[in-house]
N, C-alpha and C positions, 0 to 999 in steps of 0.2 A: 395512454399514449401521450406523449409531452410535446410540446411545440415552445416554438420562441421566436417565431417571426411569421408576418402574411404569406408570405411562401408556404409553408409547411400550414398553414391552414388550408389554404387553394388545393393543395394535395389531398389533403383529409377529407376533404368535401368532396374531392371528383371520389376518390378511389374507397376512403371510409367511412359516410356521414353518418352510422351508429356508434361511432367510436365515444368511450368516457376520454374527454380531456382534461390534461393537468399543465398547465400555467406553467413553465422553469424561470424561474426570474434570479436576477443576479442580487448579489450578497457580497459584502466585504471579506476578500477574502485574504487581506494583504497579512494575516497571520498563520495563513499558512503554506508549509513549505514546497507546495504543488498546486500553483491554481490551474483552476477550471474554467475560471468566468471568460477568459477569452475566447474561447472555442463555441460556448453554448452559453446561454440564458438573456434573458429580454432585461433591461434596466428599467429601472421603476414606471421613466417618466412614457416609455412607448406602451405601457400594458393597457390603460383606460383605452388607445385609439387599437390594441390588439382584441381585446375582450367585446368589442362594438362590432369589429368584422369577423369574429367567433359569430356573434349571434346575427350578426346578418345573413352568416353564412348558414345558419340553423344547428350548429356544431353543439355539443352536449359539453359545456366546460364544467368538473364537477370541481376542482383543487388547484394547486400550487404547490411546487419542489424547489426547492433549492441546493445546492451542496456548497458547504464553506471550504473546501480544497481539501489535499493530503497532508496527512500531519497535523493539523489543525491544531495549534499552539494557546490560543485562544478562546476559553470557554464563552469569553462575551461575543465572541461572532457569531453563536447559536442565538444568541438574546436577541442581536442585531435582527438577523436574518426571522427568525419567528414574528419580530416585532413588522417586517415589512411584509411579510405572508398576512398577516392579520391585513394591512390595510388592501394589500390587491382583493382582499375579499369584500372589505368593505368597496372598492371600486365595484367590483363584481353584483353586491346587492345593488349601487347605487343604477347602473345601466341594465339594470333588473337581465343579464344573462342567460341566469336559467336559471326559473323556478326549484329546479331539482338542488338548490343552494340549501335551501332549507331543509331538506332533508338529510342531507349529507353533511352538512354544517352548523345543525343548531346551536344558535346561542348559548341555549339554558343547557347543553349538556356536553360542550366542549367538540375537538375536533377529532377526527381521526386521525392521528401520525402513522403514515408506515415510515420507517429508518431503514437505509442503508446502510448497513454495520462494516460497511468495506473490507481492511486490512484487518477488523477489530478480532473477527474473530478467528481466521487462517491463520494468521501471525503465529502465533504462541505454542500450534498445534504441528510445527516441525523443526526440529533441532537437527542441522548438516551437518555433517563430521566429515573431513576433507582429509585426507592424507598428502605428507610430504615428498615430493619424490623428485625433489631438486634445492638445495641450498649454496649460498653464496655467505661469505663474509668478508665484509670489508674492515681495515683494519686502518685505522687514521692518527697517526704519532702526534700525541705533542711535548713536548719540550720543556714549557714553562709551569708545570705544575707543580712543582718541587720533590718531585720524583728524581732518583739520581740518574736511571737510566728511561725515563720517560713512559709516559704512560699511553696504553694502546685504547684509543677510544672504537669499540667494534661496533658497526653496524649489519644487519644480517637481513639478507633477501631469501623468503621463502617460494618456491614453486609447487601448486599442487595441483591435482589433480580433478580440478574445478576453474572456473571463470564467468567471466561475464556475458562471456556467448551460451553458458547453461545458466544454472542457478544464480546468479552475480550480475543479471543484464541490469537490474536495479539501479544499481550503484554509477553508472553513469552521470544521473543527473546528480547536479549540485551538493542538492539539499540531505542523499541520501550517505547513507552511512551504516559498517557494520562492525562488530565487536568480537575481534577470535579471543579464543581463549584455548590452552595447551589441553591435549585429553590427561597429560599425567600431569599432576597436582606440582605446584614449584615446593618446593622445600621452604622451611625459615631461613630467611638473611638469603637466598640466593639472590644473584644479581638479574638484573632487566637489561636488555638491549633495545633502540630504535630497532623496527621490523618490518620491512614491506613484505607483501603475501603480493604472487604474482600466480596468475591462471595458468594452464597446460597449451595453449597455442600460439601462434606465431604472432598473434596480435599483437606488438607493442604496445597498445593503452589500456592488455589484459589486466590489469592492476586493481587488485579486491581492496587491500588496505596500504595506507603510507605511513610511516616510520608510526607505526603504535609501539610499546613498551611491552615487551612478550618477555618469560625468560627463553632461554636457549633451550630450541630441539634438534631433534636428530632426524635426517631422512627416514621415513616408513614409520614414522610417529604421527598422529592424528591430530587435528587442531578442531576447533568446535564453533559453529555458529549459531546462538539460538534463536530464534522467531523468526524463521524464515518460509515461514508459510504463504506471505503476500509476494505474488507477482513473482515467483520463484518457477515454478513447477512449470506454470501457463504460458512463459515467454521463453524457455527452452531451446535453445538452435543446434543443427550438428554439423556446426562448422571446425572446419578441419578433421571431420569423422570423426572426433573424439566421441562415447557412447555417455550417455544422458545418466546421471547418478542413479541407482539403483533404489527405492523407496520399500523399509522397513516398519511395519505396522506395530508399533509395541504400546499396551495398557495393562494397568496396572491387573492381580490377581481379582480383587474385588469389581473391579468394569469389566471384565472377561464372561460372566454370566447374563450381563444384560445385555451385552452384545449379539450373546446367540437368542437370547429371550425375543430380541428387535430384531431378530436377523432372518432369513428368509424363512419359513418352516415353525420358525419360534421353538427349534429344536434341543433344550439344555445338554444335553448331551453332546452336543458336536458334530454328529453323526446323520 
């Protein structure tokens, strides 16, 4: 159980005074694209006066957590953040806590990490495929290129059959960002257009991507998003009754056997 301020101790003690506790302290997290630190975690300098009314409270503190944000851009804010986990423990020995330190943290043999692998590993483990089934092209003259009768610079607005009220709520914030790419392969030398990809509902700020370089498709042609396994599925809404993408289980022929091997029965056969 994690805490980060006197309050959430005073709770723990009325309602769970066997509880193992873990320390959240805060960590530089300005490298990446989603913090956290605002919401949750204690800064360095309150943990000695939080760690003191842990153990006066008689509370079992065994560790410390931190998270360096979403996206994490920055390998050395893991260095950062470990390097300050180290010393709340040395705070921790020094206001002698709880003996159970030693146990759980011996010097001579290192620490326990568990990791929260986040987006690490959902990501990769779902590839969208969205179908077309509304287009626009805009056509914009210009004059001065030394063309005799001018030349049509097209830009092309796609609508499918997705959005941000389903699988696309993501994309809202800032930082986030997705990459379609055409299901049918472009030819050599064919040309690219500016392309916005727009969702299926009435939302005006439905808008997946702006002006990427796609080549040209056709309605009822397929477009593709890959790693979209975080925060896809989970945040889901059925606004405007539109109905929730359909989800296709596909592995390869060789993972097909250990699947039923690990599967309920451990039956190879299927059956």
């Amino acid at each position: 159980m994690t805490f980060d301020n006197e309050a959430e101790l005073i709770k723990i003690a009325q309602c769970c005074e066997n509880a193992k506790l873990v320390l959240r302290i805060a960590v530089d997290d300005s490298g990446s694209m989603l913090s956290m630190s605002k919401k949750f975690e204690a800064k360095l300098e309150r943990c000695p006066a939080l760690l003191k009314q842990a153990k006066k409270l008689g509370l079992d503190v065994i560790g410390v957590s931190f998270h360096v944000g979403s996206y994490c851009m920055t390998p050395v804010a893991y260095t950062k953040a470990i390097t300050n986990a180290r010393n709340v423990f040395d705070l921790a020995m020094a206001v002698d806590i709880n003996k159970a330190l030693d146990k759980y943290f011996p010097v001579s043999t290192g620490v326990q990490i568990i990791s929260e692998p986040g987006r690490f590993f959902p990501s990769s483990a779902y590839t969208l495929a969205v179908n077309i089934i509304g287009k626009r092209v805009d056509m914009e003259k210009s004059a001065d290129d030394g063309k005799e009768d001018g030349a049509n610079s097209k830009t092309i607005s796609y609508y499918v059959n997705d959005g941000i009220h389903t699988s696309f709520g993501f994309v809202v914030f800032p930082f986030a960002y997705v990459l379609p790419s055409t299901h049918k392969r472009s030819k050599p030398g064919e040309r690219f257009y500016p392309s916005t990809i727009y969702g299926q509902t009435c939302d005006g700020h439905d808008q997946i991507v702006e002006d990427y370089s796609l080549p040209e498709a056709q309605e009822g042609e397929w477009m593709l998003f890959h790693h979209m396994g975080a925060y896809t599925v989970s945040t889901m809404t059925d606004f405007n009754g539109f109905p929730k993408p359909e989800t296709q289980f596909v592995m390869t022929r060789k993972a097909w056997p250990l699947v039923l091997l690990f599967g309920p029965g451990g039956d190879l056969t299927g059956g």
